[in-house]
N, C-alpha and C positions, 0 to 999 in steps of 0.2 A: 390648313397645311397644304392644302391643292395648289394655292395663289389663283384660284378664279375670282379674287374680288367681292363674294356675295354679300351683301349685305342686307339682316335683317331689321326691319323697321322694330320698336324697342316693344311694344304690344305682343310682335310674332314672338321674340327674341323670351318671353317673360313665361313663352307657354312651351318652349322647348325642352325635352331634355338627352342630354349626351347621352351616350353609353359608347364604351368601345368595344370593338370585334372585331376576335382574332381571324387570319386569314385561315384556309385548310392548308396543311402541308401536301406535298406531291401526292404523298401515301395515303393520307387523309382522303384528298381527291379523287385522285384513280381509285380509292374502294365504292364512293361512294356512286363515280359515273360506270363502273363495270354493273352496279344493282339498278341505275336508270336508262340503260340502252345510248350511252356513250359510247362512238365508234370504234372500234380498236385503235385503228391508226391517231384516233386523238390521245387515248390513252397511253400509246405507245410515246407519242412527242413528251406528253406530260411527265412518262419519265425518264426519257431524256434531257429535258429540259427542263429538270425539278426547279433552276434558279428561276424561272419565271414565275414562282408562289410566292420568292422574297417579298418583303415590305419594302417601300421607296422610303419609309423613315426611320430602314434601319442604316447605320452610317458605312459597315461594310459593306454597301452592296452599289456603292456612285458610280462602279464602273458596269454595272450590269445594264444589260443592251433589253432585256425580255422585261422592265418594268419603268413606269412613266416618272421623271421626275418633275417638279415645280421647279419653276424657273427662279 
């Protein structure tokens, strides 16, 4: 879903496997950097700027400036 093109040879491709993983929400976040010595002022942006934990592959979020999309 990125669109970087990767491609694996069908040997790699036979020994992979998926899983997905959910992103942490704001709140998620900021608990877990206040317990590992996360700056304040990071934590402070983070919640202000909770839309930047959104997913790029959720579809309300196209207009959002804080996450990358695939072109």
């Amino acid at each position: 879903t990125d669109g970087v093109n990767d491609i694996m040879k069908a040997h790699t491709r036979n020994r992979v496997t998926v899983m997905g993983v959910r992103k942490p929400t704001s709140d998620e976040w900021r608990e877990w950097g206040a317990q590992n010595d996360i700056a304040p002022e990071v934590l402070a942006w983070a919640k202000q700027f909770s839309q930047a934990f959104a997913s790029y592959l959720d579809p309300s979020q196209v207009d959002n400036p804080y996450i990358c999309r695939a072109p």
